[in-house]
MILO-997105 format. One record per residue (C-alpha): z, x, y. Coordinates in steps of 0.02 Angstrom, whole numbers, plus 50000, padded with zeros to 5 digits. Last residue first. Layout:
BEGIN
ZXY;...
This chain:
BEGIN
481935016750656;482525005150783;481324997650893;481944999851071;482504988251236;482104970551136;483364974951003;481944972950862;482974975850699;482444958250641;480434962350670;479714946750767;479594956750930;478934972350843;477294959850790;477324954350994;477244971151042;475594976650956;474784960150996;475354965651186;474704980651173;473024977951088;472724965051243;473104977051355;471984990651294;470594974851270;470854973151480;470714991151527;469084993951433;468384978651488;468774980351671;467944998851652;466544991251568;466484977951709;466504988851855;464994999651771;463794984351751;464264978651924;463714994352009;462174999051878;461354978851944;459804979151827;459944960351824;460044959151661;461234974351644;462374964051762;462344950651638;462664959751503;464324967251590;464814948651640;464634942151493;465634957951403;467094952951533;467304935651500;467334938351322;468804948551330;469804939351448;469364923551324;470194930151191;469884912351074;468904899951218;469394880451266;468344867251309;468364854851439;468324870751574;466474874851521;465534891751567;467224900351585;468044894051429;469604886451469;471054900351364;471394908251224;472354922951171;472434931851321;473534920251409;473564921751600;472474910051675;472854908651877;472184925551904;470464922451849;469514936951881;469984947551726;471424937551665;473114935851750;473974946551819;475864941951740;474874943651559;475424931551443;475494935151259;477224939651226;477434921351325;476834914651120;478264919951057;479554914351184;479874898851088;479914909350915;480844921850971;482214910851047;482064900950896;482624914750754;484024922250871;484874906750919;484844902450727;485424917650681;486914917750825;487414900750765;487504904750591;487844888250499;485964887850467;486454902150342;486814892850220;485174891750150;483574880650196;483264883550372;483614903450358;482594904350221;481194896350327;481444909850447;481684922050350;479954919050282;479164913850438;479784930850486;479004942750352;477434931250380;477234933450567;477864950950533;476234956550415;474974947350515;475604958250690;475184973050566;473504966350554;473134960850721;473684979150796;472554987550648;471054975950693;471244979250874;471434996750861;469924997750774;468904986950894;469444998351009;468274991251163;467685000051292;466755015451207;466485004151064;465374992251169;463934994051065;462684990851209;460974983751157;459514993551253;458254979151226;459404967651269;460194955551122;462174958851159;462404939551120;462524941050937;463444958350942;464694948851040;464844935350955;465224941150805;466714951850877;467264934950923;467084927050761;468144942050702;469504939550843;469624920750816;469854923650621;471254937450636;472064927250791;472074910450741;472664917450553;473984927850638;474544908250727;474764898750590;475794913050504;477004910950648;477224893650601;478304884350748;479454869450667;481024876350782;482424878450663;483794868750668;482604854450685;482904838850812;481964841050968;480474849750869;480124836050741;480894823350880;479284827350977;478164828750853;478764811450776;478524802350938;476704808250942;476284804150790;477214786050791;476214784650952;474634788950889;474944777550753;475494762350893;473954765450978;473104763550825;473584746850773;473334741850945;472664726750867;471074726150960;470764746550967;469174749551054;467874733451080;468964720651127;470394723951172;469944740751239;468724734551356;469594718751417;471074731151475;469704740751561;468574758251584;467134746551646;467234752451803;466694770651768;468014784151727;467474785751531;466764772651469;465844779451341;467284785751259;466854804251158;465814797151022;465904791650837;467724786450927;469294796950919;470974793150909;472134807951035;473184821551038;473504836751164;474574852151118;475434864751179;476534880251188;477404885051328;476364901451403;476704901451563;475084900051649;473744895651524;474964885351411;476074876851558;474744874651677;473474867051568;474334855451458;474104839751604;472184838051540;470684845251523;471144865251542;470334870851384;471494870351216;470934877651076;470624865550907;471754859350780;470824856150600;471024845650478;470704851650293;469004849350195;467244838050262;468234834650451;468054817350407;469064816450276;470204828250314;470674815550469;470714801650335;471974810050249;472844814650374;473054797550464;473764793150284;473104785150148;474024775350035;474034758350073;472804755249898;471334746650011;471444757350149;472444750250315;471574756550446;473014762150543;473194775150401;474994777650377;475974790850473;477034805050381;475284816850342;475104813950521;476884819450574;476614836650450;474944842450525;475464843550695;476964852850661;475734865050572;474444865750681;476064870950821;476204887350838;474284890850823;474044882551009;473374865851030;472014851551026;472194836450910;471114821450849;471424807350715;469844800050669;468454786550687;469664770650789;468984775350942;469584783451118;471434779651088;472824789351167;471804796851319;472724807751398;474094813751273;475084828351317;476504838751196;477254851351301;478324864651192;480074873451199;480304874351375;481734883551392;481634902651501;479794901551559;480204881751621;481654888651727;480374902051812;478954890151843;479904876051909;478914872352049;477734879451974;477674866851850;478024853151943;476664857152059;475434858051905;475974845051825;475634830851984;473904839252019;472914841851870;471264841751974;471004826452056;471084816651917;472794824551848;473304814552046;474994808451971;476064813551814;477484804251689;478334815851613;479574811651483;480944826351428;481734825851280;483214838851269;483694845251117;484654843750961;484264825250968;485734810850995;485574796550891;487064785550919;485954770350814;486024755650967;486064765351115;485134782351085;483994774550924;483344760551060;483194772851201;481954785551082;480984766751055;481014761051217;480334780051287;479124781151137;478674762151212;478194767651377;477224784451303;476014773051217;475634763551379;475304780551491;474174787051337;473114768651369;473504770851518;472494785551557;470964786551526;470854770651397;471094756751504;471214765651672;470674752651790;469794764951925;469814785851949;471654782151854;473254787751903;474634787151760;474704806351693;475474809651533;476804820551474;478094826551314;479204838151367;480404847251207;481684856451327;482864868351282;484574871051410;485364853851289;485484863651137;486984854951022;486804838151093;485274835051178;484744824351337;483434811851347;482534813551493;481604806651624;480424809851768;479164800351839;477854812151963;477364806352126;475834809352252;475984809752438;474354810452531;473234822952624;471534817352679;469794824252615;468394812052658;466954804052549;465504801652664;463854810152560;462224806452618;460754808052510;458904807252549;457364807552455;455634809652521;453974800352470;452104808852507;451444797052369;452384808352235;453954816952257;453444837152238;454274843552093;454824832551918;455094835951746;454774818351687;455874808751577;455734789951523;457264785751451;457814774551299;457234786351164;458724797651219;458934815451230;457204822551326;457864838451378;458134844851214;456224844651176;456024857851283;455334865751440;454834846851513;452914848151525;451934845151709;451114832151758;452694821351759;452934820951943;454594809952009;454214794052054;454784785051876;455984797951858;457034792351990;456874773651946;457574778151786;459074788251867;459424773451948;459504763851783;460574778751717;461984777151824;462274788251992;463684800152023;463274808252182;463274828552248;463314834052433;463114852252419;464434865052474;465474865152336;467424866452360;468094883552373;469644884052493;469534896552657;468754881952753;470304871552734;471394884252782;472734886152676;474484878152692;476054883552763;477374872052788;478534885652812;480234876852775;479564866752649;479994848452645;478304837052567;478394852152458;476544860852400;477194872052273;476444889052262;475054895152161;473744886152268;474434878452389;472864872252477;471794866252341;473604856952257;473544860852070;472114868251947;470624870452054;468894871952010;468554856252116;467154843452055;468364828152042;467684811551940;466844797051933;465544791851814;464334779151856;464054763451736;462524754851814;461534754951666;462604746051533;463724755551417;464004753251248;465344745851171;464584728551151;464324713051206;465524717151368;464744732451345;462984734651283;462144733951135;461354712851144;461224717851353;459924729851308;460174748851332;460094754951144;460704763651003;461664779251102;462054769251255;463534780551351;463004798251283;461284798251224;461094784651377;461114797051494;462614797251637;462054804451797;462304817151912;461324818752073;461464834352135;461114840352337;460124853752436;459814863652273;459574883152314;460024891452156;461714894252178;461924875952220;461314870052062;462454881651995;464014875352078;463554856552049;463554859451862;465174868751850;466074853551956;465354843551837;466104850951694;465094848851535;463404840551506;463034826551625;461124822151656;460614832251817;459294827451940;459134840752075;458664840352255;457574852452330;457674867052444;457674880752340;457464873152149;455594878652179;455994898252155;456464891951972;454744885551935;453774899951867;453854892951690;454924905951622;456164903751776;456304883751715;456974889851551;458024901851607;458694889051748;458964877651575;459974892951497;461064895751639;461534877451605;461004863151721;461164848351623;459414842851606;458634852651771;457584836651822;456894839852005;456634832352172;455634838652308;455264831352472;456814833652522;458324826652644;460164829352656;461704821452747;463434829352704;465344828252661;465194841052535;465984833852360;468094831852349;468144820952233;466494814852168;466054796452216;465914779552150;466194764652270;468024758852264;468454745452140;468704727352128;468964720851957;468184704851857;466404705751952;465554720151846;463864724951893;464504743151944;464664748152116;463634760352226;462074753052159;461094769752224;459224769352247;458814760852432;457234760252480;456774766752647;455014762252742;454344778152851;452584778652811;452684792652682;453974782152596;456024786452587;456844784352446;458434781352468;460084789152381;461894782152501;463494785552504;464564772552569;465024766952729;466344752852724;467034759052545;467454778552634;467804786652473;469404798252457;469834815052402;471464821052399;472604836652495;474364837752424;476184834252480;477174833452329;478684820552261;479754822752116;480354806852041;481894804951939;482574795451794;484114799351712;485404793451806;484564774551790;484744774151597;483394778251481;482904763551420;482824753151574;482824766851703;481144771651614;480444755651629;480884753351802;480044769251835;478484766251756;478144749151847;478774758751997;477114771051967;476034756751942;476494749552103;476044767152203;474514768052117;473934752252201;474554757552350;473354771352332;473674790852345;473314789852160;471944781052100;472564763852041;471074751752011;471934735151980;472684724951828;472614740751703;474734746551691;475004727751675;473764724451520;474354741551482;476124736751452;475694721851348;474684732151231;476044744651202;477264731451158;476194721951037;476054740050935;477744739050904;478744755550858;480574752250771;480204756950604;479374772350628;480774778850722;482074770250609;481284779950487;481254797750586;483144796450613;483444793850426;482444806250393;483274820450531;484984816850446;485954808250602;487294817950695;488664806550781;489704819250890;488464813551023;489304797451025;488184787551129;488764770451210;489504778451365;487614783651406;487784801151441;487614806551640;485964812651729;486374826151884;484634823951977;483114835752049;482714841551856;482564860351861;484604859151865;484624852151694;485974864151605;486794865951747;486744850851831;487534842851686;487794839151509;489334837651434;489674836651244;491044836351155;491404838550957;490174848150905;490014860551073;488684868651126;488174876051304;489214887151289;488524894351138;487364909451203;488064914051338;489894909551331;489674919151164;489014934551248;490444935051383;491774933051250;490954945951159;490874958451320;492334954851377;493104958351211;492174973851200;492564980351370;494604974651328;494584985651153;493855001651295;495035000151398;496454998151257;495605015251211;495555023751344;497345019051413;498175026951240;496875042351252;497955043051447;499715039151363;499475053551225;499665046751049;501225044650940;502105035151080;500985017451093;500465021350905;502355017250862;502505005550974;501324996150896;502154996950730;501315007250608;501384997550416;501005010650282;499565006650146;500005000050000;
């Protein structure tokens, strides 16, 4: 047995200085335990629980637990996800957006202004009053002027005008502003030439250059069917000279088996021929004059940008429908040959290439939209956690709408409603309180450019970087009743994947077996598949600036909704021709509701780390791919001087071997006893919700500051789609393109932006795989 010392026994057997050292020293560790525990578990506690401003300062409140919620009540996560499931009603959703759809609401409008207390209310319903906020912006909008709209003519060689442009759609049920494109050149232009460029690709200039026509695009309007962004389209057209764009929806897209009134909406889903498309045509993400700072209705400076200092285009440009564009072509010059065969999409149109009007004819456009600034609101509420109340699970939607808003966006807005009854049913009635914090976002002006999330976001940029978990947006909740449809990052395919194997088939197959799943593998000819984000939606900001992960969800049609933005875009619409049970609202929901409390309520944060290596090992090859493919000069650059494709493969593969050595432990971790390790547990999810931030550069990409992951990100060509190492790819377009143009200067500023770029990218894969390791101490890696 070993001898007992007495304290003072040490206290006198040792000199009194080594005596003060050490006790010192015992009191720097304590402090420094105590202080690490305060750190990392104050916020917990199992038997009380107190949330306040400190834990949700970033929301402009101090929210307070419903009285009736026990939080010391914790339900097994199935039993929570049944009474989910159980408690969703599809009549609910359909009766909200039968209110959410009575008037055209785009924001800045009254209108808007009543659909954004209709949210409120609801929220301070279910949610409780404390917990509902709104944060208000200053911004700069876009608005038609209805008593002088714009206006296409024809003018004759003898003076006589006749008017082109049906500025409103033949519908009589809803009044609606006159079409426009947000913030388009306030102008007045007039040509003798007008021209069909398709949809105005680099390719279809290529195509004109080849036939000696491209110098005629100078001067002359152009005729443009829609084919990506619009905002890219007008921009191009306007590089090459064009005095104005007319942009208009072909019936390929809107009227795919025919324009009659027998195909077309209300007989059908099809769209008739006055359906115009609205939309914005700015680049930017977020307020045009506050860019990358928060446009406050209060700031101290005030300070804005100068109007002429902010990139809008400088052409008038005018949504038109395809019967106008008929009459277009019908005095447009067809003597000459379109350049291809893809030009001509539909059977339904008459096409002709155009040039000089015929008959000595001009065409005129005036533009007289207006920019004014306007107050916009976001809805704010939250469902606080229980054991990790500083994460937050946010799952958004924006409520304005370019008109009625029956499928973009209330029919996502409508959804979201009854998630919120549904999460405040199981608060109240069933004690359920989740791990996390659910956040609801409801956002304003997304149709002007993402608006409403983007000054929230910066706003609060830094809070968000430390505990956003994920974003989860829907837009559009319902576009068809075809297939399931998802966009995201790696992280979370496999969360994805696990609520729709959960949720029935809204279809109802025969045996009541199939799942949304199954039917999405179905139609996808093997296993589902989550696709890169662009910047379409409310997910931009917080994937392509801070790095949250994200994801966007949706039902889609045979084709993307022909509706889209016009007039017809109506309660009546979906009713009757989209979803008429709202059996698939309600599955989207359930989906959607279960992805949330999926990473609200597990121990471990569902993330697969695996997921994403795969993204990055298959993305990078297919990458590689296309490089070589596009690198077709007759010189062809190799590009290994700039880019290590070596190093690249070795960094990827040794970040493949600690994505699975951690998804292993990880999953251990979730299974075993060890879930009782606090510490572990904090350990495990703060590296896998700051995982994919390891991948954000504070610079930004290679001439787009504002996007900063260099995994993926909006392609450049297209900002509705989304592109794998897109910094990358960026840069070796631009390199070939300078050799094109023989341009040495340019050509040798973009190796050397290549070069330094793919080093950084190399590094940061390379970091993130030590970040995973378990002996990582995030100053060193231990030997």
């Amino acid at each position: 047995m070993a001898k007992h010392v007495r304290f003072e026994e040490i206290y006198t057997s040792r000199p009194r200085t080594q005596w003060l050292l050490t006790v010192s020293l015992l009191a720097a560790v304590s402090l420094f335990v105590v202080g690490l525990c305060i750190g990392v578990f104050g916020i917990r506690s199992e038997d009380t629980f107190n949330c306040g401003e400190s834990h949700t300062s970033f929301l402009p409140f101090t929210a307070t637990e419903s009285p009736s919620v026990s939080p010391s009540t914790f339900l097994p996560e199935d039993v929570v996800r049944d009474k989910l499931f159980a408690e969703f009603k599809a009549e609910n959703i359909r009766k909200h957006l039968l209110v959410l759809t009575r008037e055209s609401h785009p924001a800045g409008s009254p209108a808007n202004n009543r659909v954004a207390e209709y949210i409120r209310s609801h929220l301070s319903l279910h949610l409780g009053a404390d917990n509902v906020n709104e944060s208000t912006y200053d911004v700069l909008l876009s608005r038609p002027n209805n008593s002088n709209p714009n206006v296409v003519k024809i003018v004759s060689a003898g003076g006589e005008d006749h008017t082109v442009l049906r500025n409103k759609e033949n519908q009589q049920t809803y009044e609606v502003d006159t079409a426009i494109f947000g913030f388009s050149a306030q102008a007045a232009v007039e040509s003798e030439r007008l021209f069909y460029v398709n949809t105005g690709s680099d390719h279809d200039y290529e195509l004109l250059e080849k036939q000696g026509l491209l110098d005629e695009i100078n001067g002359s309007v152009v005729l443009l069917r829609y084919g990506g962004f619009r905002g890219a389209q007008v921009d191009k057209a306007a590089e090459h000279g064009a005095k104005a764009v007319l942009l208009y929806l072909d019936p390929s897209a809107v009227a795919k088996y025919g324009i009659d009134e027998s195909k077309v909406f209300p007989n059908g889903a099809w769209m008739p021929d006055t359906a115009m498309e609205r939309g914005v045509l700015s680049i930017y993400k977020g307020d045009p004059l506050s860019q990358s700072f928060v446009s406050e209705i209060e700031s101290k400076t005030k300070y804005r940008t100068a109007l002429r200092n902010v990139h809008f285009p400088k052409i008038p440009a005018v949504p038109i429908g395809y019967g106008d564009a008929q009459k277009l072509f019908n005095l447009m010059d067809n003597s000459t040959a379109l350049p291809s065969h893809l030009w001509r999409p539909s059977e339904f149109m008459r096409y002709s290439l155009g040039g000089k009007l015929l008959e000595g004819r001009k065409i005129t456009v005036k533009t007289t939209n207006h920019n004014e600034r306007s107050v916009i609101k976001n809805i704010i509420g939250q469902v606080h956690g229980c054991q990790e109340p500083d994460r937050y699970v946010i799952l958004g939607n924006h409520y304005d709408a370019w008109t009625m808003g029956g499928i973009d966006p209330n029919s996502g807005t409508a959804t979201l409603l009854e998630i919120v009854r549904v999460m405040g049913v199981l608060r109240t009635r069933d004690s359920w309180c989740p791990r996390r914090t659910i956040v609801f976002a409801s956002w304003d002006a997304e149709e002007y450019g993402l608006v409403g999330s983007t000054e929230w976001a910066e706003e609060h940029m830094q809070i968000l970087e430390e505990r956003a978990v994920a974003y989860i947006n829907i837009d559009a909740a319902v576009r068809g009743r075809l297939s399931f449809f998802a966009l995201g990052v790696p992280l979370l395919s496999n969360v994805i994947y696990s609520a729709a194997k959960l949720v029935p088939d809204p279809a109802g197959s025969p045996d009541k077996k199939l799942s949304v799943h199954d039917v999405w593998a179905s139609t996808t000819k093997g296993a589902p598949q989550v696709y890169p984000l662009g910047s379409g939606s409310d997910y931009a900001t917080f994937v392509n600036m801070l790095g949250i992960p994200s994801a966007d969800l949706r039902y889609n049609g045979e084709v993307a909704n022909p509706s889209y933005h016009t007039a017809f875009e109506t309660y009546e619409y979906v009713a009757q021709q989209v979803d008429p049970t709202f059996e698939y609202h309600m599955a989207v929901g359930k989906i959607w509701g279960e992805i949330v409390r999926d990473i609200a309520d597990s121990a471990v944060v569902p993330f697969s780390v695996t997921d994403m290596a795969e993204y990055m090992n298959v993305s990078w090859h297919q990458v590689r791919q296309d490089i070589l493919a596009e690198n077709t000069t007759e010189t062809p650059y190799d590009f290994g001087p700039e880019i290590d494709f070596d190093g690249m493969n070795l960094a990827i593969g040794e970040f493949e071997k600690s994505a699975q050595a951690f998804d292993d432990d990880a999953k251990q971790a979730a299974t075993d006893g060890r879930q009782k390790s606090d510490l572990l547990m904090r350990q495990l999810n703060d590296k896998l919700i700051k995982l994919d931030r390891m991948f954000v550069l504070p610079e930004g990409l290679p001439g787009r500051p504002l996007y900063r992951h260099v995994l993926h990100a909006p392609s450049k060509s297209n900002a509705y789609g989304g592109a794998s190492f897109p910094g990358i790819v960026d840069c070796v377009a631009s390199v070939l393109q300078a050799r094109k143009k023989n341009d040495q200067s340019e050509e040798l500023k973009w190796l050397n932006e290549l070069k330094l770029h793919s080093t950084k990218v190399i590094q940061l894969i390379d970091r993130a795989a030590r970040f995973l390791s378990p002996t990582f101490s995030g100053l060193y890696q231990s030997p």
